[in-house]
C-alpha positions, 0 to 999 in steps of 0.5 A: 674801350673804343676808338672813332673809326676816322681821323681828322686832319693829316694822315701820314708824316711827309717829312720821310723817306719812302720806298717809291718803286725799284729799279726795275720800275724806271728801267725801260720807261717813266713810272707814274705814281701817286704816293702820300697824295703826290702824284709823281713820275720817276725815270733815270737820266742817261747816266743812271740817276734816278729823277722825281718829279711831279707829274703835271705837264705846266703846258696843259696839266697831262701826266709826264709818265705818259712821255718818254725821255730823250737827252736826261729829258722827260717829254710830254706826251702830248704836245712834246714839251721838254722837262729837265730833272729839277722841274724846269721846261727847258724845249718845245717844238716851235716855243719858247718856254724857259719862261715857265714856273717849274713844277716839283722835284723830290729828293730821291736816293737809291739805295738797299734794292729800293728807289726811296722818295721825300715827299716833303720839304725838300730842305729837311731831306737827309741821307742820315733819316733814311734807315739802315737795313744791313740784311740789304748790304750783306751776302750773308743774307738772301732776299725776295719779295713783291709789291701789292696795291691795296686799297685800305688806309695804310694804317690798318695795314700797320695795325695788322702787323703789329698785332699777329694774333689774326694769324690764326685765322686768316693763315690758318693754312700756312703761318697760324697756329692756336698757339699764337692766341695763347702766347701772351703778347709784350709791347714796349717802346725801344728807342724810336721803335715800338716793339711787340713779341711773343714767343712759343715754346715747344710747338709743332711748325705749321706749314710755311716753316716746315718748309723754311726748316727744311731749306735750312737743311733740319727736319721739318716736322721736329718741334720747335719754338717759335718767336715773332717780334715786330718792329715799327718805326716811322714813318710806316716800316715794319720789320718782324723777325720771325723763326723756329728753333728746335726744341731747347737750343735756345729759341731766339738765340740758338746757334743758326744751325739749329733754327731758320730764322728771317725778317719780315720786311714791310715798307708800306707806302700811303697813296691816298687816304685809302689805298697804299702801296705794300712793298713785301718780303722775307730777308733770311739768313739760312741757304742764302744761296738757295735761289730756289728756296727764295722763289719758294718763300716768295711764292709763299707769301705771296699767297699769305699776303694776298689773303690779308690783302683782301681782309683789309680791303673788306675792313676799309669798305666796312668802315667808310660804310659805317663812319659813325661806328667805333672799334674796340681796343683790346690788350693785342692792339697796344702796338697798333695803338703805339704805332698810331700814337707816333705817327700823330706825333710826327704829324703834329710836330711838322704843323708845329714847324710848318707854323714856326715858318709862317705856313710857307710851302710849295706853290703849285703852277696850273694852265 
């Protein structure tokens, strides 16, 4: 079977929570960035609120992140007009300027170590359609990660996740293992959740979990086995809970002193039809404690990430290359493929509604 290399239409729900930036971002001066094609400027008020809104002066279209903020106030660069927090302009040297439209603002929560953003329409955002991450809210779980600019259609980043079997060969140095293409991989719809899995039995650990098993105080060359289940739920996050076990105490479901085990956290944010924003990390549940082991893991995928960074981003430069050419489907890409097919769905759903009200939607205001 096979598939157009291009879409049409819109490319990603906007109607969702997304993870913008975090708070050590916004803390010292405004944070521009573009994020489902908006371009948006982030920066807290005195009191610590974080505040979103476009990026666009009204006076004379110059990017607000180029200002500084005094008083709760974002002030342009350029020629020092004065924005409040909804969008309105509020001062200007020698102006009078409350008369002007305001620009945009976004709802914007902080929560779960993350600055999350709703680039669409403002009524529709609600606390209740942003996910709850309990690894975020416990002390029984440590956390680390980062973030990369790839500039890839955020889609084929989601493809890659939900399908491993690349492993083997672009990690073959630190996660892959020729048992991973042998596993047989199962895909299922769970809830509001596509989900595939496969589990290894009786393995040798390769390199990157010799060295979590290690943290979690076991013998790192034992033999094991090993799962991978992958989670996406919309609009784009995937959550992969990954581990080994040793040999015959139960796998998955072993005792946690006889496993390491972790969730892969991948909130992965569209900029532009080819470039997105990945905010990556392990949350673990052994030696939590071990600040040395997160700047470890953290180091470790780094380096595993960059290696798929730069697979993608040869991907999208072959496919804006050849936009006539179609790809194969294979059995393995079913949770790329379900992922995709809710993603469509969403899209099309907020058209739907966006035809019930008559197309209305946010006028922009330009010089």
């Amino acid at each position: 079977m096979s598939e157009p290399l291009k879409s049409q239409g819109a490319t990603w729900p906007r109607n969702a929570w997304y993870v913008a930036c975090t708070p050590d971002d916004i803390a010292e001066k405004p944070l521009g960035r573009q994020i489902c094609g908006e371009r948006m400027v982030f920066y807290r008020k005195a009191s610590g609120e974080a505040v979103a809104l476009e990026d666009f002066c009204p006076h004379r279209g110059a990017p607000l992140s180029l200002g500084f903020v005094r008083d709760d106030l974002l002030v342009c660069g350029y020629h020092g007009l004065a924005m409040g927090c909804k969008g309105q302009a509020d001062n200007m040297p020698g102006q009078k300027v409350k008369g002007f439209p305001p620009i945009r603002s976004f709802p914007i929560v902080e929560r779960y170590g993350f600055i999350w953003v709703w680039p669409g329409d403002a009524d529709q955002a609600s606390l209740d359609k942003l996910h709850h991450l309990e690894w975020a809210e416990s002390d029984e779980w440590a956390y680390g990660g980062g973030l990369f600019h790839i500039k890839c259609d955020y889609r084929l980043m989601i493809d890659n996740l939900m399908d491993l079997t690349h492993e083997t060969y672009v990690h073959a140095s630190s996660i892959g293992q020729k048992e991973i293409d042998e596993a047989p991989v199962k895909t299922r719809i769970v809830g509001d959740e596509v989900h595939t899995s496969r589990t290894m039995d009786s393995v040798k650990a390769p390199p990157f979990w010799q060295m979590a098993l290690r943290g979690a105080g076991l013998d790192g060359d034992s033999t094991v086995d090993r799962w991978q289940i992958c989670r996406f739920s919309l609009p784009s996050h995937v959550m992969i809970e990954v581990g080994v076990a040793l040999e015959g105490s139960g796998g998955y479901d072993a005792p946690m002193a006889k496993k390491a085990a972790s969730i892969v956290v991948d909130f992965i944010t569209p900029e532009t039809e080819t470039s997105h924003w990945y905010f990556w990390g392990m949350a673990r549940q052994f030696a939590v404690d071990n600040d040395l082991l997160t700047d470890e893991i953290r180091e470790g995928q780094g380096g595993i990430f960059s290696e798929d960074l730069d697979m993608l981003e040869q991907q999208q430069a072959n496919l804006l290359l050849y936009p006539e050419r179609r790809l194969l489907k294979l059995n393995i890409d079913a949770g790329g493929v379900r992922s995709r097919m809710m993603i469509d769905r969403a899209i099309a759903a907020e058209g739907e509604e966006a035809s019930k009200n008559n197309g209305a939607g946010f006028e922009r205001v330009a010089a």
